[in-house]
Backbone as ProteinMPNN parsed JSONL, in Angstrom:
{"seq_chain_A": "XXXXXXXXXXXXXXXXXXXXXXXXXXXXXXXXXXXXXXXXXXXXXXXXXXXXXXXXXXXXXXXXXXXXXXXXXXXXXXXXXXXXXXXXXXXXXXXXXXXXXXXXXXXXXXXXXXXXXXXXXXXXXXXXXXXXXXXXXX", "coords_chain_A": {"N_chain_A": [[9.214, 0.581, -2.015], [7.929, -2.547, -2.24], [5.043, -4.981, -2.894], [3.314, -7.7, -3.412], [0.893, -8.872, -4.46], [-2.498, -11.126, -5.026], [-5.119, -11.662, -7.095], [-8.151, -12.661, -6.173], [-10.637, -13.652, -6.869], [-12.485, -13.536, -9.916], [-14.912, -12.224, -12.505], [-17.617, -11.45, -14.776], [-20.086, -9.225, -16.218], [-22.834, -9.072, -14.637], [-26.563, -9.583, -13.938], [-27.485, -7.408, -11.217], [-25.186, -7.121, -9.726], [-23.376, -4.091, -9.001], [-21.973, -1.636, -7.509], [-21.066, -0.783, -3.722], [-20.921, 1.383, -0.712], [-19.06, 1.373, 2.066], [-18.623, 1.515, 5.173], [-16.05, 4.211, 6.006], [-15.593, 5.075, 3.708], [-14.847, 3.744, 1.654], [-15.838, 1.664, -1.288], [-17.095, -1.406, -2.793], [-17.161, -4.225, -4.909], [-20.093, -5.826, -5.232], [-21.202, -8.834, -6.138], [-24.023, -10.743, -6.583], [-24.032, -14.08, -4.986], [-24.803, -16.083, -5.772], [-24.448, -16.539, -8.349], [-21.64, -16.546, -9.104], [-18.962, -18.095, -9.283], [-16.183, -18.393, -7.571], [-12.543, -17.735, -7.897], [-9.652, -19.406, -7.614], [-6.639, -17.496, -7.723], [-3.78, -18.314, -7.189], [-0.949, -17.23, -8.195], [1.16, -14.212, -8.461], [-0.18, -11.72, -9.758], [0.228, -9.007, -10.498], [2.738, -6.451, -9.891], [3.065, -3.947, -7.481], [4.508, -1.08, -7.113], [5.506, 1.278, -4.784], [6.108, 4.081, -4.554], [7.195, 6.493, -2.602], [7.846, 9.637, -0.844], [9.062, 9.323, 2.38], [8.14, 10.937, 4.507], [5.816, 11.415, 3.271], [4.424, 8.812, 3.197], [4.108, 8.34, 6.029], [2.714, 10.587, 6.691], [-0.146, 9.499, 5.448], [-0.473, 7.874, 6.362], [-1.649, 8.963, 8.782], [-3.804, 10.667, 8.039], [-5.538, 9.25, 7.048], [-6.615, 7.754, 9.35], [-7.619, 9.864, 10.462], [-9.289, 10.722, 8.588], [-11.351, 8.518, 8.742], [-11.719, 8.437, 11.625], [-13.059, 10.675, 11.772], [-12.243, 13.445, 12.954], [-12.16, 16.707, 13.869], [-9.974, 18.02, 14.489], [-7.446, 20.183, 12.906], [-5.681, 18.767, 10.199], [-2.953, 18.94, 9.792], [-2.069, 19.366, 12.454], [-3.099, 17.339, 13.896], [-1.876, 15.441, 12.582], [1.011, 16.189, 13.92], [0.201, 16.027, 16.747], [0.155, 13.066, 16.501], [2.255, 12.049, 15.667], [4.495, 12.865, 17.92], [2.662, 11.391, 19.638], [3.259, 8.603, 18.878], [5.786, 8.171, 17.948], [7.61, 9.679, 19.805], [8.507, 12.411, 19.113], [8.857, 15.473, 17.732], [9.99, 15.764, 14.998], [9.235, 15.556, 12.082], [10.405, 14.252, 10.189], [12.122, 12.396, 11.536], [10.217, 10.779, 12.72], [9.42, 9.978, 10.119], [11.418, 8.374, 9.251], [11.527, 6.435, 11.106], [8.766, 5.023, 10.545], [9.135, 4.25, 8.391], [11.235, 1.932, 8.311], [9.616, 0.284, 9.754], [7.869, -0.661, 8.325], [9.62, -1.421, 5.957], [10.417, -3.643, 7.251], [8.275, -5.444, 7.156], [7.927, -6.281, 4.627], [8.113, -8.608, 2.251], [11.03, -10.278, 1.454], [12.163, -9.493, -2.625], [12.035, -12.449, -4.96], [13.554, -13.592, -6.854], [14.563, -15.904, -8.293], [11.843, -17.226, -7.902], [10.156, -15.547, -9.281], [11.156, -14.417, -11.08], [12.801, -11.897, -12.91], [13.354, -8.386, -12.478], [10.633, -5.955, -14.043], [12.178, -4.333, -17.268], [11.37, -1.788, -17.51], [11.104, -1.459, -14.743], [13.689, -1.97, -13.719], [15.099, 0.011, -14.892], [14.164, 2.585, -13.88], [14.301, 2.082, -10.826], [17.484, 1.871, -10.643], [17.443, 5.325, -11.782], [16.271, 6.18, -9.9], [16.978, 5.493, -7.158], [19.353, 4.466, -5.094], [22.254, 1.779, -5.903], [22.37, -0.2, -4.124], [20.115, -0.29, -2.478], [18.165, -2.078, -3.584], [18.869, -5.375, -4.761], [19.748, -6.086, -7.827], [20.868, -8.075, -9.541]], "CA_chain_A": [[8.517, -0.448, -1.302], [6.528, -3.581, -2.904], [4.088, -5.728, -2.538], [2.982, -8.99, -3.883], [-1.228, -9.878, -3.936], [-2.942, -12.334, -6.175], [-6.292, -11.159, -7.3], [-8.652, -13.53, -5.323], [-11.781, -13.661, -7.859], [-12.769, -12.885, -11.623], [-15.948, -11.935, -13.039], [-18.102, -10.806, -16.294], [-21.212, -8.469, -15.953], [-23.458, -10.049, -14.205], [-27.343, -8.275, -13.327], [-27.482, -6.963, -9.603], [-23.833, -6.404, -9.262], [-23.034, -2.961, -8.179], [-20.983, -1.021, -5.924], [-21.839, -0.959, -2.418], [-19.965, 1.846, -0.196], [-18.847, 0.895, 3.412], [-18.231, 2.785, 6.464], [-14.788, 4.949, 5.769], [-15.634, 5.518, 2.158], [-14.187, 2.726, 0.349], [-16.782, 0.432, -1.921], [-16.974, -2.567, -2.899], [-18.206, -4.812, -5.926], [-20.963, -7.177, -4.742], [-21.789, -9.747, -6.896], [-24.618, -11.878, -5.994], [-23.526, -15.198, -4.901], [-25.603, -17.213, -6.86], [-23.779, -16.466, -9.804], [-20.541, -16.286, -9.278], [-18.202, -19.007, -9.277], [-14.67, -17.922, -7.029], [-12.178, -18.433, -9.087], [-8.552, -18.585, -6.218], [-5.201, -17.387, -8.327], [-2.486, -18.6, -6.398], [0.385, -16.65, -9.248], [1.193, -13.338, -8.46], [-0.739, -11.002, -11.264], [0.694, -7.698, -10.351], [3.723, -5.78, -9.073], [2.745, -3.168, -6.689], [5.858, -0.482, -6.18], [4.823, 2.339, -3.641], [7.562, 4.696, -4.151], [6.314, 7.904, -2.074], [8.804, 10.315, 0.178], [8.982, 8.459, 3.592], [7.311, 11.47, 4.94], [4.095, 11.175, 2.565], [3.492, 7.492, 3.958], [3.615, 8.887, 6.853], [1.446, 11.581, 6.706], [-0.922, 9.488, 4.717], [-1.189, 6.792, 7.423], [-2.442, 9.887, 9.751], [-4.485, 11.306, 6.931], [-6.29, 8.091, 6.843], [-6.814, 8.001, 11.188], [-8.111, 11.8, 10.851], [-10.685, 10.706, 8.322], [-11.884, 7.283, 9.586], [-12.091, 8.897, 13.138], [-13.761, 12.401, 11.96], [-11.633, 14.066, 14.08], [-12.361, 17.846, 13.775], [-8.16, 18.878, 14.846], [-6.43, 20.456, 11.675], [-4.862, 17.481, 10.044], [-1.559, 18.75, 10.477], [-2.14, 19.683, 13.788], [-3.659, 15.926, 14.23], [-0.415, 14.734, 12.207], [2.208, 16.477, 14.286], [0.642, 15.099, 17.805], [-0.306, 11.542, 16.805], [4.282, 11.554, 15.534], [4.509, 12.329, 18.87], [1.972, 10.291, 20.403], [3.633, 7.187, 18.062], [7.256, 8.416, 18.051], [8.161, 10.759, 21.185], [9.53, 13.353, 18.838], [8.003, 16.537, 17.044], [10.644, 16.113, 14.322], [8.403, 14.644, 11.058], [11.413, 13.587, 9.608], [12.53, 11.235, 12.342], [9.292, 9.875, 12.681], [9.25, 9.39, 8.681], [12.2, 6.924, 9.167], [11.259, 4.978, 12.002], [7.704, 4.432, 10.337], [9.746, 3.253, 7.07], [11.692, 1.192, 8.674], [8.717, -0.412, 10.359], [6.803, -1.176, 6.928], [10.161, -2.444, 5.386], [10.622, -4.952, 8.006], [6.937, -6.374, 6.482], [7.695, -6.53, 3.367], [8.739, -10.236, 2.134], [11.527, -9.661, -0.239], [11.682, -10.407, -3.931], [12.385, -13.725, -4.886], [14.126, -13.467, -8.362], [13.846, -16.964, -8.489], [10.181, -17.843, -8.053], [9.503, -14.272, -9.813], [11.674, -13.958, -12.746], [13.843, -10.938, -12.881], [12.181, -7.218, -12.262], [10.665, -5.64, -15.337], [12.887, -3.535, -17.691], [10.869, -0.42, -16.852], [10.969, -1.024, -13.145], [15.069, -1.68, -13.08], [15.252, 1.499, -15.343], [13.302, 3.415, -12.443], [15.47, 1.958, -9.868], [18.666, 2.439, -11.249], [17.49, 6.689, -12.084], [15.815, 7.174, -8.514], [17.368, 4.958, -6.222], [20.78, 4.022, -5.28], [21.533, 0.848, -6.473], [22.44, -0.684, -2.869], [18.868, -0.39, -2.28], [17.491, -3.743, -3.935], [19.514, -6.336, -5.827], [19.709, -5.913, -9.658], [21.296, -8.733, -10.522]], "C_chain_A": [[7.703, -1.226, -2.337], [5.726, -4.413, -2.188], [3.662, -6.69, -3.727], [1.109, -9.162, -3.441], [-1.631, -10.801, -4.666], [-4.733, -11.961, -6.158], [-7.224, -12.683, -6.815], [-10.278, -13.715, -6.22], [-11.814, -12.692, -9.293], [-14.431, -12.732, -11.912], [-16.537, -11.067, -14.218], [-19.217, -10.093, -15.194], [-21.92, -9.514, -15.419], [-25.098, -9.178, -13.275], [-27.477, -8.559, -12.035], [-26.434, -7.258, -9.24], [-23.925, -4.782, -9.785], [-22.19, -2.622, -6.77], [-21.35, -0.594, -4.776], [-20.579, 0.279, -1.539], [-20.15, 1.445, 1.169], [-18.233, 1.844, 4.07], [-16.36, 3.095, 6.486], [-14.511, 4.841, 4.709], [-15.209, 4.751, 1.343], [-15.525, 2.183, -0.371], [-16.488, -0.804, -2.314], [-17.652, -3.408, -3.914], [-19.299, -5.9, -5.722], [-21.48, -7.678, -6.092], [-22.459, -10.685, -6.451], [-23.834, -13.41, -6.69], [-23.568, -16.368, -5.541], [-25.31, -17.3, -8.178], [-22.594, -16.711, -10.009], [-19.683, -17.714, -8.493], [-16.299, -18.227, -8.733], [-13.613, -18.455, -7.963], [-10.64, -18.36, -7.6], [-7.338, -18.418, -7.53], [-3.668, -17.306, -7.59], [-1.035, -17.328, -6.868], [0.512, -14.956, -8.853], [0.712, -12.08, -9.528], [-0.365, -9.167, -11.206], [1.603, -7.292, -9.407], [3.528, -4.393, -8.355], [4.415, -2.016, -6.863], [5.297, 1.088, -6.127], [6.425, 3.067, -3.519], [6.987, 6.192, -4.111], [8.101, 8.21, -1.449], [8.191, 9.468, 1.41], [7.703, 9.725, 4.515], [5.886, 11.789, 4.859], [4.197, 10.064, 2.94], [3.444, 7.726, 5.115], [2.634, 9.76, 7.467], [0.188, 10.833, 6.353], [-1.519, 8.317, 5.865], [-1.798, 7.475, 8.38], [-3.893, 10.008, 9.159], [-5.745, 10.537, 6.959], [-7.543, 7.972, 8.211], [-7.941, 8.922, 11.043], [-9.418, 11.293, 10.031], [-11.676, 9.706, 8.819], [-12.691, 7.942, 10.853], [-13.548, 9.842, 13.0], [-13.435, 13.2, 12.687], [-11.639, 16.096, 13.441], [-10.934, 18.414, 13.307], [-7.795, 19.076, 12.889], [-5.524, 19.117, 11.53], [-3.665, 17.652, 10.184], [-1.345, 18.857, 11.859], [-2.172, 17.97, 14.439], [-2.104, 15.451, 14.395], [0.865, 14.614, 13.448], [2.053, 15.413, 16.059], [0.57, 13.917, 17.944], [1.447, 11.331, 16.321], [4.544, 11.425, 17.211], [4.326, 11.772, 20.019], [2.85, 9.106, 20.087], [5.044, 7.158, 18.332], [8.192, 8.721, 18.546], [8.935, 11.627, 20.456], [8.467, 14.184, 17.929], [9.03, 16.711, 15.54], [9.967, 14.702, 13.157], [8.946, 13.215, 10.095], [12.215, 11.874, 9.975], [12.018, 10.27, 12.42], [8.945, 9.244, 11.167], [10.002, 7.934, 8.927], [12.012, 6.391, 9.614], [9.895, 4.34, 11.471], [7.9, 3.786, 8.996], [10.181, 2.254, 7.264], [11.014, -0.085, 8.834], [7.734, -1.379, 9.03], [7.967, -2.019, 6.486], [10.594, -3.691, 6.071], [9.104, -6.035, 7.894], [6.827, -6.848, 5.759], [8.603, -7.998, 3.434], [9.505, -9.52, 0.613], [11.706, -10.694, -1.548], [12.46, -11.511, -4.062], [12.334, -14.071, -6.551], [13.945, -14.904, -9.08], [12.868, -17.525, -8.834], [10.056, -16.943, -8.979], [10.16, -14.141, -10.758], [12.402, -12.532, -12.48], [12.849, -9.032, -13.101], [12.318, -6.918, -13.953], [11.876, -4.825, -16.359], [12.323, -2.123, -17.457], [11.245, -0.222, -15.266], [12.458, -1.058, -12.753], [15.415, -0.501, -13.335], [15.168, 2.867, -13.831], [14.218, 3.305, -11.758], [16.892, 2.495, -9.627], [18.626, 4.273, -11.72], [17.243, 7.261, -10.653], [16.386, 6.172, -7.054], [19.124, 4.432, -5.733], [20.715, 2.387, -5.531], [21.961, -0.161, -5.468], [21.124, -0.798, -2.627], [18.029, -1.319, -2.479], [19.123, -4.147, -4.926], [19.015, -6.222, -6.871], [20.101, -7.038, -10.099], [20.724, -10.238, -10.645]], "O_chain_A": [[6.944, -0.688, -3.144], [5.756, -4.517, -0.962], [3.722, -6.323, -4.9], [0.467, -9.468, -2.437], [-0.672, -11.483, -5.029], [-5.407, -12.057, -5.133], [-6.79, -13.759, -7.227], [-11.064, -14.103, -5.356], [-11.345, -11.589, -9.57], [-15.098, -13.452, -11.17], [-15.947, -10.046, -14.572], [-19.302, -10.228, -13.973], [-21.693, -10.697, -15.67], [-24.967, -8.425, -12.31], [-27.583, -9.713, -11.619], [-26.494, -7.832, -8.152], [-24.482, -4.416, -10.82], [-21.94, -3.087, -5.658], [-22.247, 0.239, -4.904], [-19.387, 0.05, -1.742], [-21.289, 1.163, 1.541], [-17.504, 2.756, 3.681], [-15.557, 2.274, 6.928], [-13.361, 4.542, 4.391], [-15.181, 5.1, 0.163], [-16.481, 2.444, 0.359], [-15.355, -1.2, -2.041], [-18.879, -3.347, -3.831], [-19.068, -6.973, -6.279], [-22.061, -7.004, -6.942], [-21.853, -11.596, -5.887], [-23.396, -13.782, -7.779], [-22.781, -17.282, -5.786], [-25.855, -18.036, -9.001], [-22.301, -17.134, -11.127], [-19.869, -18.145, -7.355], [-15.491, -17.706, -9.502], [-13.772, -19.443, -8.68], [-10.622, -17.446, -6.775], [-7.251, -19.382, -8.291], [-2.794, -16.441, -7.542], [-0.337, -16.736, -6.045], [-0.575, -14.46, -9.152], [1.668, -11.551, -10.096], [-0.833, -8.33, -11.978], [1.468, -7.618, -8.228], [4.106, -3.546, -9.036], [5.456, -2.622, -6.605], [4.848, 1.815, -7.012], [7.415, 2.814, -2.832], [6.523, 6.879, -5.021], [9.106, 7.503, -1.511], [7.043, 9.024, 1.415], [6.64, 9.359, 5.016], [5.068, 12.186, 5.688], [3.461, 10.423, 3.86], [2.422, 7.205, 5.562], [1.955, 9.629, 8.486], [-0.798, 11.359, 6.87], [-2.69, 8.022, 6.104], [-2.599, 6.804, 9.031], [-4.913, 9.554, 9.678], [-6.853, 11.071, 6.905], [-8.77, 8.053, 8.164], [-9.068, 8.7, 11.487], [-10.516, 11.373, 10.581], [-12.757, 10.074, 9.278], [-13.909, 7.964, 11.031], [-14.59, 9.838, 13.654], [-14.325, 13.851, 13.233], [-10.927, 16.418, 12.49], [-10.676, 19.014, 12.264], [-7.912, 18.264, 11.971], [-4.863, 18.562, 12.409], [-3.02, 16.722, 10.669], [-0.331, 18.363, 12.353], [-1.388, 17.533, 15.282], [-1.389, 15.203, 15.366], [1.466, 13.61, 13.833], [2.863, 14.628, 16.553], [0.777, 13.375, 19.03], [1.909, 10.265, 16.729], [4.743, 10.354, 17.784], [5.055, 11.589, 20.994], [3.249, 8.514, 21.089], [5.525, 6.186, 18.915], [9.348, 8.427, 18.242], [10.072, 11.809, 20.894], [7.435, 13.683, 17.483], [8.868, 17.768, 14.93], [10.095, 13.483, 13.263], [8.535, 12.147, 9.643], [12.6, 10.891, 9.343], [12.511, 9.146, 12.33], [8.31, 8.198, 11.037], [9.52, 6.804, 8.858], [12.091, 5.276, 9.098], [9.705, 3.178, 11.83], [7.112, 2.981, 8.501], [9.757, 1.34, 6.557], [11.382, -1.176, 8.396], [7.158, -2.467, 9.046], [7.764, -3.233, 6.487], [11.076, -4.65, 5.468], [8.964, -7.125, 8.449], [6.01, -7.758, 5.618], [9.424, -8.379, 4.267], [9.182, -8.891, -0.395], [11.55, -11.91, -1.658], [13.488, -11.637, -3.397], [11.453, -14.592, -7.236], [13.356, -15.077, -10.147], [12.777, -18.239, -9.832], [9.718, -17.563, -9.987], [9.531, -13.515, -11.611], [12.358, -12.308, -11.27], [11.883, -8.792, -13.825], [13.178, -7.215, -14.783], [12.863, -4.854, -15.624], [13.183, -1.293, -17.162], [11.577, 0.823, -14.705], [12.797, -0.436, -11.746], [15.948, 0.208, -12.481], [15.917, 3.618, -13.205], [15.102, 4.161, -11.788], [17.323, 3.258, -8.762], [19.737, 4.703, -12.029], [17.697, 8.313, -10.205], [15.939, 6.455, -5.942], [19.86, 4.017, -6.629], [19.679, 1.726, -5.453], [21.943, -1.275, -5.991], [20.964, -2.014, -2.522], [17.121, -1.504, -1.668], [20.004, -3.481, -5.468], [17.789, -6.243, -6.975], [19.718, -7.234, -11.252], [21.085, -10.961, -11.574]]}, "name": "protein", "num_of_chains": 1, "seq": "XXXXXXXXXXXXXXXXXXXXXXXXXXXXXXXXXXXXXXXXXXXXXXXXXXXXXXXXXXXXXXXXXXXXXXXXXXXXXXXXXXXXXXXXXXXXXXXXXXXXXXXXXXXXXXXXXXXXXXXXXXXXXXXXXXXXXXXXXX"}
């Protein structure tokens, strides 16, 4: 799986920036405003590729639920009934694919064109762990 972002601001040190944490543990860099000039980068500045077992993005999108929530239930326990709360099936596997499926029908695909041709590391990769039906190489 990929993904495409474009880093949406730049910045140097700057005093009273610090990291700020927000409710479900992430943080965040605040930089007072008064300093900082947005900068927007339209160009794509990084290639994302999320290559997990279908069943770890699955799990991990629970994983996520269970902590957010605070939900007491054993996380697999959580896991198994929110598959088939989501999926109508107790089989992890099943529910792996249909929740793959569901992500790769999000993804916008690559565009060799606009983007230039994948790296030589990342066709390498492809071509050792993937079949090569799986994306276009050429």
């Amino acid at each position: 799986m990929t993904s495409f972002h474009s880093e949406h601001w730049l910045v140097t040190y700057t005093p009273g920036m610090r990291f700020v944490r927000v409710p479900g543990g992430f943080e965040y860099l605040y930089v007072p405003t008064t300093l900082v000039c947005r900068i927007e980068i339209d160009k794509p500045l990084s290639f994302h590729v999320d290559a997990k077992p279908k069943v770890r993005l699955l799990s991990r999108k629970y994983r996520w639920e269970h902590f957010v929530k605070g939900v007491n239930e054993p996380l697999m326990d959580y896991i198994k009934r929110r598959v088939e709360e989501d999926y109508g099936t107790d089989d992890l596997n099943k529910a792996a694919e249909i929740y793959y499926q569901e992500l790769m029908s999000k993804l916008v695909p690559y565009d060799k064109n606009k983007y230039g041709d994948y790296p030589e590391i990342l066709k390498r990769y492809i071509e050792k762990y993937f079949e090569k039906s799986w994306v276009n190489l050429q």
